[in-house]
PLY file of the C-alpha trace (Angstrom):
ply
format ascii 1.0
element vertex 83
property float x
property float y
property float z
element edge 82
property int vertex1
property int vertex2
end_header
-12.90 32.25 -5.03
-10.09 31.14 -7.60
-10.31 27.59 -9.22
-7.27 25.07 -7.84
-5.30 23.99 -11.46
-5.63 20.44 -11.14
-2.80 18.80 -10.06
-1.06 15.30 -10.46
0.92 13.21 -7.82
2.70 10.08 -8.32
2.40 6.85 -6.77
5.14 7.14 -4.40
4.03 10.87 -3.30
0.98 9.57 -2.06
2.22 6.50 -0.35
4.45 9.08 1.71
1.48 11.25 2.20
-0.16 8.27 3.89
3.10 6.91 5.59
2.81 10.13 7.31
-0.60 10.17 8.17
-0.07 6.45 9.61
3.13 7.77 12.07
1.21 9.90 13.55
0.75 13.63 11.66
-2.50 14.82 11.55
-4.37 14.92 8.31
-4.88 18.96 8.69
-0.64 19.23 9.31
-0.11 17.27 6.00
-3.15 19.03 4.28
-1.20 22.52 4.81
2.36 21.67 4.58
2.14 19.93 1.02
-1.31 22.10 -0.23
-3.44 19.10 -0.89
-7.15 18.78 -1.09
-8.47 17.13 2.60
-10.29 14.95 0.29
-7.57 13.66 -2.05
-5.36 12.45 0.96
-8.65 10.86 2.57
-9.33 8.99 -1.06
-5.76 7.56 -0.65
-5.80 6.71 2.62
-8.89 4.72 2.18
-7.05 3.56 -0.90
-4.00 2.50 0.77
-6.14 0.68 3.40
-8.32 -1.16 0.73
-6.52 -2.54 -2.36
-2.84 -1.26 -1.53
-3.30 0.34 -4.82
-3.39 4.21 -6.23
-4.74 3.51 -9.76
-8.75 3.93 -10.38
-9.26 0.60 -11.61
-7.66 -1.15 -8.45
-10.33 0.47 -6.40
-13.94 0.04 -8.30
-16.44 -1.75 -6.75
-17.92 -4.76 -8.49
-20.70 -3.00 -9.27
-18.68 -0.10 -10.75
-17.06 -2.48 -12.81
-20.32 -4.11 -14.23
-21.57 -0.79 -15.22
-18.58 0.26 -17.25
-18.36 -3.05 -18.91
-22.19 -3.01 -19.81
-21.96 0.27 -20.98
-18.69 -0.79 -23.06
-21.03 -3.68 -24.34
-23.77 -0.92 -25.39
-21.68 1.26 -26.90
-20.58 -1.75 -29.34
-23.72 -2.89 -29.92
-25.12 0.72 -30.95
-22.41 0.49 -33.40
-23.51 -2.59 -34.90
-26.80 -1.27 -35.19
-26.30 1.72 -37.18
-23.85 0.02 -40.04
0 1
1 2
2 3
3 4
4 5
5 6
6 7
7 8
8 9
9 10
10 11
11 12
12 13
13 14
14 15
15 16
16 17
17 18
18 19
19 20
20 21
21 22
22 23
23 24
24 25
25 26
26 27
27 28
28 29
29 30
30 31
31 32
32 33
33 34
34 35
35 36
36 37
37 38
38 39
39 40
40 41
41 42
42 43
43 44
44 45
45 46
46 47
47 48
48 49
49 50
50 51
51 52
52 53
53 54
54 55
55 56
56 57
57 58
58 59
59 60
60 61
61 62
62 63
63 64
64 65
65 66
66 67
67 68
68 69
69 70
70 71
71 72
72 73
73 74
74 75
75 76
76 77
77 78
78 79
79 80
80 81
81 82
């Protein structure tokens, strides 16, 4: 089994991708015509559907959010430690 390169879409690629999916073509039609992953067009579906946004940071949970600021706030404080 070869390894997919990774690839990168833009914002307004994906909003068609869903546009699509919301007039009516399945997700398997749009999963072969355009070669995506079944679950990067679910992710922006769900995406779409919650914050309206593509970006990573639009869609964290609050928790999500806590954890990557208290780990921020770790990090710094390990650095104060060790000067």
């Amino acid at each position: 089994m070869t390894k997919r390169e990774r690839r990168t879409f833009t914002p307004e690629f994906k909003k068609q991708m869903v546009q699509l999916y919301q007039n009516g073509k399945t997700k398997r039609a749009i999963i072969d015509e355009y070669d995506l992953t079944p679950s990067s067009l679910d992710r922006w579906i769900n995406q779409d559907e919650t914050s309206g946004s593509f970006k990573e940071k639009d869609n964290r949970s609050p928790e999500q959010q806590e954890l990557l600021e208290l780990r921020k706030e770790l990090k710094q404080l390990r650095m104060e430690n060790d000067m």
